[in-house]
C-alpha angles and dihedrals in degrees: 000000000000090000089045094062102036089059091046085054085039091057099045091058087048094252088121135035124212128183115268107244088164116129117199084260089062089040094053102103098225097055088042082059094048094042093059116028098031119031127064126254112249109240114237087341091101116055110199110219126276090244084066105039112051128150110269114262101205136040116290095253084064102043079049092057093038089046088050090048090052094047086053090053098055093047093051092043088047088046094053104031108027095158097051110123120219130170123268111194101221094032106032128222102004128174115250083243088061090042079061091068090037096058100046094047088050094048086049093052092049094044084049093055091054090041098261110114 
């Protein structure tokens, strides 16, 4: 899962590419919006692609520092940056402000399915 969310972080800088599986309905800005900050994520209903779900390849003390870099990356990138657009592969080209939103509703659904969150 910690090398889950660090591609996904990867992705949303432009260190990564992923193919675009959008439609104009996910596009639209308002469903975006409601897709992220009101309904709820379906639970094993969505299957993120292979590209961004492979097996770890170090221990977990490693993907947990690899997964914290990324995430410092991303701040510092968002900070700086918070109108870049990068592709989201569900949404389409989203801002790095709106990656903040994505991102926190997507690390809430993970630690919720462990129990976390």
């Amino acid at each position: 899962m910690l090398t889950h969310l660090k591609l996904v972080l990867e992705l949303s800088i432009g260190e990564r590419e992923a193919e675009e599986m959008s439609n104009p309905f996910l596009r639209n800005t308002v469903v975006q919006w409601l897709v992220v900050k009101i309904l709820p994520w379906p639970h094993d209903k969505i299957k993120a692609p292979s590209s961004l779900t492979p097996a770890a390849q170090n221990d977990f003390q490693t993907e947990r520092e690899n997964l914290k870099e990324a995430l410092e990356r991303f701040v510092d990138r968002a900070e700086a940056e918070p109108e870049l657009q990068t592709l989201n592969p569900g949404l389409g080209k989203i801002t790095l402000s709106f990656w903040e939103s994505v991102h926190g509703r997507h690390l809430t659904h993970h630690l919720t399915q462990f129990g976390l969150g």
